[in-house]
Phi, psi and omega in degrees: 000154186249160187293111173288284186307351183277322181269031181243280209276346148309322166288351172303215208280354191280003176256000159299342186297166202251072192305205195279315169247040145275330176256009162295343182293272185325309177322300194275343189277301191304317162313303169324309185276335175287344185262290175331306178293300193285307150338320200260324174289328165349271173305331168261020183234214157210120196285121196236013204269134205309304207307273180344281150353290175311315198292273200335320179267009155280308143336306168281345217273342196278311178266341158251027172208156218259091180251159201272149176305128192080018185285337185296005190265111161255042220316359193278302183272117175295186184254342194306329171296305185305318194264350149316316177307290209293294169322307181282352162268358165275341157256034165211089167301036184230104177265004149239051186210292178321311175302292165289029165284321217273303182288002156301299195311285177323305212273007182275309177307347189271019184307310202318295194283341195290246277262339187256020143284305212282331191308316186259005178250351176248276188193177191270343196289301204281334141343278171319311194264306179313313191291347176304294257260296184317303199305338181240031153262103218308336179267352159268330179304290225287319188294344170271347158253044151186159219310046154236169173356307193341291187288353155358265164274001186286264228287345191237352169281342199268334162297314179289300197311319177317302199286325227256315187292305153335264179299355115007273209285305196264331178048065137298113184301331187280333182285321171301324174290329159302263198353306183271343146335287182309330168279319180290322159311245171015273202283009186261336168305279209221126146010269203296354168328305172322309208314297171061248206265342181277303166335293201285319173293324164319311194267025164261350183327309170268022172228110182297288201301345187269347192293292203295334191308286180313281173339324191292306224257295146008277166324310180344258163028262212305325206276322175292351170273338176290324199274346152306293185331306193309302193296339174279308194268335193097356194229135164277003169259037197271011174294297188284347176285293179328288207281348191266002161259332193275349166264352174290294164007283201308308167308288158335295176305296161328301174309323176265006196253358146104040175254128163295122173224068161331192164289304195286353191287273200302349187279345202223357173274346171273316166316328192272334185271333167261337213261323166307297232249012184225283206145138168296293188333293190296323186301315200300287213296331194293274167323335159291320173311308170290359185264325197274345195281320147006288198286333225237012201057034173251161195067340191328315190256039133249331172311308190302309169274356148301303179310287274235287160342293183285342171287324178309295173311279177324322158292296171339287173306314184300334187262337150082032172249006194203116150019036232275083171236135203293316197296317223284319136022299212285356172261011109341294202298305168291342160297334202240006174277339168295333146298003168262349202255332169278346130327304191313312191287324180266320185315315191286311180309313178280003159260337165089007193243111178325316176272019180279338228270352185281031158261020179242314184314316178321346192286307178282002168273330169296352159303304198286341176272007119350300189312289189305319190297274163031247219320292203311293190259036152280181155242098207243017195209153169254115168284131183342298219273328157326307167286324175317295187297345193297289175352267187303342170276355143299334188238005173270297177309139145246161193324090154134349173270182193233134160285142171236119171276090165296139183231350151069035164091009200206135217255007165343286216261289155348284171282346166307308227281313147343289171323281207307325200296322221093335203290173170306144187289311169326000000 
């Protein structure tokens, strides 16, 4: 007689599973489509965004003139990005395209490691559905079609995480050492990378010999840009000054623009910000998730480094060292959407009910209407009169004079309108 109860639990959350040639499928239909869609917002839109600019023209300004050592040099900014930049316009002289192709690229490639991350720290089923989840997440749709850091820095933290999971399970020397590379990349992105790399160290506390290996391989990066800091700036932290004098900065200028910003205002904008851009269904479904992982011990290193992250955010900001922009976010939202879908999943498993389990695709539709406000109040359009004046010092400027822009304090505008003319950065 055959085992009834075995094939009762076989029908559980275990027919979600993905074998190999299904996700030889999936894999390459989910790349297509997040590169498909976001190409196509791509082509109808116009990257207007001050940061973005600001790079792009630094870039050329690097590449079409014969500067002196360290002009390439920002503490503001890390450099890795700058030099994607600076590559892909050098065998494409198209500086209002090429950049955001690069930041296309990157945010379509993160398919790869986020579903073979989540694959290996949750399952393959909440894999399979988070990565669905990516593809309609609005603030990664809007950031992949434009020239700054993010998708990047996406992709090589998911990378790192990947390997870093990897040796968990296999304990390979080459996946810790990728791992900590890859992170140390990450932070050459963004900043917030550094965070990291002491986190990702934490869970290795109990395997002594691996804590240092990683930490090593990690650091690398980071310690040669302090020591660019050093050499430029004089300071090897001077990375970290630049931003604790230009956001207060930033915060004032709101503040004198008549914007209210309290205590409870920075204490609730990150929540309020995955709870806009991921959906209430999935935010709700999310936070039990990280509440059940908790509970139950499990998960600990994607719980841990979500928490631990969003506690970072959250001091920072209150403390009026850290930003309020939605982009800086989107790496909160991918750290916290598989967990809304490995909620999700058990919620199914513990009802036992088949037509239960197409309530998990609902998660991601609660996602899409997200999308639009997104699209809208990114800045993905030039207003008319941006291009007039663009026009006109174009067809005006002559070699070798110099412009002065007023920008009243607010970096809108400025470096777009730069851009858009064309002329030497110089």
């Amino acid at each position: 007689m055959p085992d009834i109860s075995n094939q009762k639990v076989n029908m559980r959350i275990d027919t979600f599973r993905v074998r190999d040639s299904k996700e030889d499928f999936f894999l390459p239909a989910a790349f297509l489509f997040v590169l498909g869609t976001r190409l196509w917002l791509l082509l109808n839109t116009v990257d207007f965004h001050g940061i973005a600019a600001g790079r792009v023209l630094w870039a050329e300004l690097m590449l079409k003139n014969r500067l002196g050592s360290g002009a390439w040099f920002s503490a503001v900014h890390p450099p890795l990005h700058l030099f994607f930049l600076a590559a892909g316009l050098s065998v494409f002289d198209l500086p209002l395209l090429v950049p955001r192709l690069i930041s296309l690229l990157f945010g379509s490639l993160l398919v790869f490691p986020f579903y073979h991350y989540v694959k290996k720290a949750f399952d393959a089923p909440t894999a399979l559905f988070s990565t669905i989840a990516v593809a309609f997440y609005s603030e990664h749709i809007v950031y992949s079609v434009m020239a700054t850091s993010e998708t990047a820095f996406h992709f090589f933290v998911f990378l790192s995480l990947l390997g870093f999971v990897l040796f968990d399970r296999d304990e390979k020397k080459y996946l810790l050492i990728g791992s900590g590379v890859s992170v140390g990349l990450a932070s050459l992105c963004r900043y917030e990378g550094m965070l990291l790399i002491p986190v990702m160290g934490l869970f290795l506390l109990r395997k002594k010999r691996a804590a240092p290996v990683f930490l090593l391989a990690a650091a690398v990066l980071p310690a040669m840009w302090m020591a660019l800091n050093y050499r430029y700036a004089g300071d090897a932290l001077q990375f970290v000054k630049s931003n604790d004098c230009i956001v207060p900065l930033q915060y004032d200028w709101m503040r004198s623009q008549g914007v209210t910003i309290g205590r409870w205002d920075k204490l609730l904008f990150w929540p309020r910000s995955l709870l806009q851009t991921l959906g209430p269904v999935l935010f709700i479904f999310a936070w039990a998730g990280v509440g059940r992982c908790l509970l139950r011990r499990e998960k600990l290193f994607p719980a841990g480094l979500f928490l631990l992250l969003f506690g970072v955010f959250v001091l920072r900001t209150v403390e009026e060292r850290l930003y309020l922009q939605s982009r800086y976010g989107i790496t909160l939202g991918l750290l916290l959407i598989p967990f809304g879908f490995f909620m999700a999943l058990r919620c199914i498993d513990f009802f036992q009910r088949r037509w239960l389990r197409s309530a998990v695709l609902l998660l991601v539709g609660s996602m899409i209407p997200g999308i639009g406000p997104s699209v809208c109040n990114a800045p993905l359009s030039a207003p008319y009169f941006a291009r007039d004046i663009a026009a006109c010092m174009r067809d005006t400027v002559k070699p070798g004079e110099n412009i002065i822009m007023d920008h009243c304090g607010d970096e809108k505008y400025r470096e777009p309108i730069k851009l858009l003319s064309g002329i030497d950065p110089r």
